[in-house]
N, C-alpha and C positions, 0 to 999 in steps of 0.2 A: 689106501690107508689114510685116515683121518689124523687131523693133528692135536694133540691133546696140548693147551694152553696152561689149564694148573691140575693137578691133583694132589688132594687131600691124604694126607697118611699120617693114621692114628696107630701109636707106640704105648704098649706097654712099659714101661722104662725103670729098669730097678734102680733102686736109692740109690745104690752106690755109682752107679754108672751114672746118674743123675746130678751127684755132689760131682763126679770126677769132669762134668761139662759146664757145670756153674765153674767151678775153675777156672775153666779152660777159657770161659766166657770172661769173665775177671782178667785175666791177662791178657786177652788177645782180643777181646770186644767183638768176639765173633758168638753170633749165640747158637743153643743145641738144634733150633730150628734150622739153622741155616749147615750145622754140619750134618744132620739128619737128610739135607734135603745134596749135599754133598756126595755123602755115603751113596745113597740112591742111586745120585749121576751114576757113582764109580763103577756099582752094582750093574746097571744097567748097560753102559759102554764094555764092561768085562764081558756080560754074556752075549752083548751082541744083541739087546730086545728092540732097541730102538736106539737114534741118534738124541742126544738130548744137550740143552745149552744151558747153563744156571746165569740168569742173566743179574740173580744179584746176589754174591756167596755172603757180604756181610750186613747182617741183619742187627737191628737194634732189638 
């Protein structure tokens, strides 16, 4: 099995969920990208698809 370095994922993302991560971004200087790309880890460690490392969770 090969190692995948980045992958790209493109989200449909509704407004509201959208406002509620500029928020999130605003107080905590973490932006949607980087909890998007968090969530993912979570997703992916939960099912067991692959081992994966987020080598940088806060993004500007």
């Amino acid at each position: 099995m090969g190692t995948v370095t980045n992958v790209a994922i493109s989200l449909d993302i509704p407004l509201s969920l959208k406002q509620q991560m500029d928020t999130y971004k605003e107080e905590t200087g973490i932006s949607q990208a980087a909890i998007i790309r968090i969530a993912v880890k979570k997703f992916i460690e939960t099912h067991k698809l692959v081992e994966v490392e987020v080598v940088d969770e806060k993004v500007a």
